[in-house]
C-alpha positions in Angstrom: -6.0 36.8 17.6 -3.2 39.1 16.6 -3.6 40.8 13.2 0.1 40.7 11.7 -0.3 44.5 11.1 -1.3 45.3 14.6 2.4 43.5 15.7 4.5 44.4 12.6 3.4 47.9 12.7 3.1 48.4 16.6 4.0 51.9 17.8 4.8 53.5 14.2 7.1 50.6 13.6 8.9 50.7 17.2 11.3 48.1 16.4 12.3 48.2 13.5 13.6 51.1 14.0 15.5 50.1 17.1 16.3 46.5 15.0 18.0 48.8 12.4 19.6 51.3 14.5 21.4 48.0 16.8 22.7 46.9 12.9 23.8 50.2 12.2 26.0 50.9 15.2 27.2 46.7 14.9 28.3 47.4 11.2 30.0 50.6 11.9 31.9 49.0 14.9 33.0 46.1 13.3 33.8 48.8 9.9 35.9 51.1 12.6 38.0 48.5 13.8 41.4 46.6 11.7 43.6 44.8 14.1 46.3 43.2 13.0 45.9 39.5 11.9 42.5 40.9 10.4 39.2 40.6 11.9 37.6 37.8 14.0 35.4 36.8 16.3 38.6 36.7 18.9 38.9 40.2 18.5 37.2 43.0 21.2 34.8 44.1 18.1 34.4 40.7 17.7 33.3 39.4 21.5 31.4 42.3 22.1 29.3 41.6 19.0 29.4 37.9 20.3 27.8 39.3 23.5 25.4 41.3 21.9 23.9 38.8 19.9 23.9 35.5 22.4 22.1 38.0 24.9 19.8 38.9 22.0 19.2 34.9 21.7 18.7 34.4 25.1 16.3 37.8 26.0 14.4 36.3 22.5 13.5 32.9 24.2 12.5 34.7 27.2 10.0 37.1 25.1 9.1 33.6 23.4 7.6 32.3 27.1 6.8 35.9 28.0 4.7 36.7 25.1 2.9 33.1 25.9 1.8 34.7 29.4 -1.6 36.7 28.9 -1.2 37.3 33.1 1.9 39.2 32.8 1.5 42.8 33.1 3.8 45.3 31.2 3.8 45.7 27.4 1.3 44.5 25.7 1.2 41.3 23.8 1.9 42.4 20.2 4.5 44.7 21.6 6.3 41.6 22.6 5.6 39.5 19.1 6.8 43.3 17.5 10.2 42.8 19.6 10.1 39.0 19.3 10.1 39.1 15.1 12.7 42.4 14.7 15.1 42.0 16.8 15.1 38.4 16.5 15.7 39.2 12.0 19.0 41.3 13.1 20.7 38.1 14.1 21.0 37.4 10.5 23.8 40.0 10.0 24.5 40.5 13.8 26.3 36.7 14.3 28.1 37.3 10.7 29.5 40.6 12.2 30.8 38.6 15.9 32.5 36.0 13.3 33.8 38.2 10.8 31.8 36.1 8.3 34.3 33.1 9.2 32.1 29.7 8.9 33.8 26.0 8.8 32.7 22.6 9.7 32.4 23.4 13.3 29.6 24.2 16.7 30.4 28.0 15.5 28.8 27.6 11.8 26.1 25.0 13.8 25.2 27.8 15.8 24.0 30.4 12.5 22.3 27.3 10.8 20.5 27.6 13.5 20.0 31.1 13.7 18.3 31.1 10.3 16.5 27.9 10.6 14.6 29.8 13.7 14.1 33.0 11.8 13.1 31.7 8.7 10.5 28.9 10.2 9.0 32.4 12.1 9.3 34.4 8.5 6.8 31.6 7.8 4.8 31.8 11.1 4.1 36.1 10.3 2.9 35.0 6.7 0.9 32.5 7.7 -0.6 35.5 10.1 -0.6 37.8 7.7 -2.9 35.2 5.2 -4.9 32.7 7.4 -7.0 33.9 10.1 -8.4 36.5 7.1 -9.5 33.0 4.7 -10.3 31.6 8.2 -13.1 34.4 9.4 -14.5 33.9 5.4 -14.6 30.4 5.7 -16.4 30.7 9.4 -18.5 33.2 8.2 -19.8 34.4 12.0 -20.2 31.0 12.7 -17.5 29.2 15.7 -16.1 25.6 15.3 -18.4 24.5 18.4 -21.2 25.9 16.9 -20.8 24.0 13.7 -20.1 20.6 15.0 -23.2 21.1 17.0 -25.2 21.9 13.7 -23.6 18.4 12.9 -25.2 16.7 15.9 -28.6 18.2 15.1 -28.5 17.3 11.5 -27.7 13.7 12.2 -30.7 13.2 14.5 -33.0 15.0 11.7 -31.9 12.6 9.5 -32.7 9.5 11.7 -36.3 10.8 12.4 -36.6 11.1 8.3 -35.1 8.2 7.8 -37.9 6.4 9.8 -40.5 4.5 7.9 -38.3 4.6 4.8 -36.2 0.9 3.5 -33.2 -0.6 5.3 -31.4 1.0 2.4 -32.2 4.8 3.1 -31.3 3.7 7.3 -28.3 2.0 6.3 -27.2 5.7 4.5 -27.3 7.5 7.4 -25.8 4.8 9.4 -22.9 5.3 7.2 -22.8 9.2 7.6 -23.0 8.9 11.3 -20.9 6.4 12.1 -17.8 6.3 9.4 -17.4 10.3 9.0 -14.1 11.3 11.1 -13.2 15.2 11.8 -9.8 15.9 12.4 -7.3 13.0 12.6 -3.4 12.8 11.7 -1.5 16.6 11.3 -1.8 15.4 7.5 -5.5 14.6 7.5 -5.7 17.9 9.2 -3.9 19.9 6.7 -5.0 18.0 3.6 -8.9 19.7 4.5 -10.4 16.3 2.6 -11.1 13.4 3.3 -10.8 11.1 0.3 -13.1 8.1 2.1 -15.7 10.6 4.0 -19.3 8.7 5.3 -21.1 11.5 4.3 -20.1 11.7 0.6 -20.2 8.1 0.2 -23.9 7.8 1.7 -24.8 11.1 -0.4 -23.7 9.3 -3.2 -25.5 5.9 -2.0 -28.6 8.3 -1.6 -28.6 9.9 -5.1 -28.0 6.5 -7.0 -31.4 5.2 -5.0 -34.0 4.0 -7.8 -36.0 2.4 -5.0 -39.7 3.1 -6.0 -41.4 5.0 -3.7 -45.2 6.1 -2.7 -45.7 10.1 -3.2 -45.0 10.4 1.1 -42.0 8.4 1.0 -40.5 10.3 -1.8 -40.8 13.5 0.3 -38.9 11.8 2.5 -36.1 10.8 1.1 -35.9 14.3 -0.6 -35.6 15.4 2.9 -33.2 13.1 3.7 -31.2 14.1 0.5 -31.0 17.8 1.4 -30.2 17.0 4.8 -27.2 14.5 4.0 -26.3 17.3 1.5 -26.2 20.0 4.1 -24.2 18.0 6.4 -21.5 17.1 3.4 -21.0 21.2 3.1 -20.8 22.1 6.8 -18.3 18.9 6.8 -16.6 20.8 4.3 -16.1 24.3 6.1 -15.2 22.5 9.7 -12.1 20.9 7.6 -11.3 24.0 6.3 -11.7 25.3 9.5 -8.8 22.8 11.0 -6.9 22.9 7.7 -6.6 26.7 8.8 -5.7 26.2 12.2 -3.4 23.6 11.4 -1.3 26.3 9.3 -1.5 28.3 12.2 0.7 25.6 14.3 2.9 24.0 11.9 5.3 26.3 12.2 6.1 26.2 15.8 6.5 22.5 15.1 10.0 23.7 13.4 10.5 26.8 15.0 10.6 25.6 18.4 12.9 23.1 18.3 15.2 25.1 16.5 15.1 27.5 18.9 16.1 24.7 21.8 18.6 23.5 19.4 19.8 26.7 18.4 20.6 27.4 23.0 22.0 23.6 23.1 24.4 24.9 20.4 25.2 28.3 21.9 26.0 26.9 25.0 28.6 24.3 23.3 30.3 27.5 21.7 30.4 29.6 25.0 32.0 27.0 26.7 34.5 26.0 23.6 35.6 29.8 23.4 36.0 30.0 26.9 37.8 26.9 26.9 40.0 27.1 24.4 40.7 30.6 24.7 
């Protein structure tokens, strides 16, 4: 996984200096330059600006698919997320600049909603980098996913062996753990980290309300039992977590890139309206 400081930070900051120095030379050309009638985007300042950033939009979605492809040789992968998250901020002043900060009820305006819907949704994507996998690696605690839900598996046939030779009641629990505990789900069960109507916490709860009697053996038992059901309700706990974390880690891409289709649809209709009308 890619640390956010290993990207933001790649090659003494690499980008970000070439991200500033692109705004720089855009705000002194478009500061150079008065023609008459005032400046727009129909001006030379303003096309070539224009250029600047729809090639910037379109080299950006390439990086998007290129940085996706662990096969391709060349820079290395944060390189590409370093490039992907710098250059992709200066279109925030760079399509202002090509418009001459002119925005109406039209495909034009469309086009820089768009802009900052995509580079605020991946704002959201580096903080949820720079916070998650951190809280995810405590939560884990050198333990993987696959290794946990197999801990699961293992604790569910412990409890059917001590389960044996106690009442229907102390079966039933574990029945109930087994067979009505669910792991992932819904996006919103996923993110939520709880669930509300778990198998596990209802038969723990079933198991510590017992008042059964028991011989001396049996109530060994079904302390066993107890701790095991216990055990399981924790790890159940830290696998949600788990997701909950992972989840974070996706919803953003859930906005960001359809924004980012949206935002070439809408480029596209602009091109083609300049061209036309022009």
């Amino acid at each position: 996984m890619i640390g956010p400081r290993s990207f933001l930070e790649y090659r003494n900051y690499f980008y970000l200096k070439v991200s500033l120095g692109i705004l720089l030379v855009a705000v002194a050309a478009y500061l150079a330059t008065d023609p008459p009638g005032g400046r727009n985007g129909g001006t030379w300042t303003g096309y070539g600006l224009g250029i600047v950033s729809a090639s910037m939009i379109a080299w950006l979605m390439w990086l998007g698919f290129r940085k996706r492809d662990y096969s391709s040789t060349g820079a290395p992968l944060r390189g590409w997320v370093s490039a992907h998250v710098y250059l992709g901020t200066t279109l925030l002043l760079l399509v202002p600049l090509h418009s001459a900060f002119e925005f109406g009820t039209n495909v034009h305006t469309l086009a820089y909603l768009l802009v900052c819907a995509v580079v605020l949704s991946g704002m959201l994507g580096v903080a949820f980098y720079a916070l998650v996998p951190t809280a995810m690696t405590r939560n884990r605690n050198n333990i993987t996913l696959e290794a946990m839900l197999e801990r699961i598996a293992e604790i569910d046939s412990e409890c059917r062996i001590a389960a044996e030779g106690l009442p229907d009641y102390y079966a039933q629990a574990v029945v109930m753990s087994i067979e009505q505990t669910r792991i992932g789900g819904s996006l919103r069960a996923q993110l939520s980290g709880h669930d509300p109507d778990c198998g596990t916490a209802r038969a723990l709860r079933r198991l510590r309300a017992s008042d059964i009697e028991l011989r001396e053996d049996a109530k060994e038992q079904e302390r066993k039992l107890v701790e095991l059901i216990a055990r399981k309700e924790l790890l159940l706990k830290q696998i949600r977590r788990d997701i909950r974390y992972k989840g974070m880690l996706d919803l953003w891409l859930i906005f960001h890139v359809p924004f980012a289709f949206a935002l070439c649809a809408a480029l596209i209709v602009h091109v083609f309206a300049v061209s036309w009308y022009h």
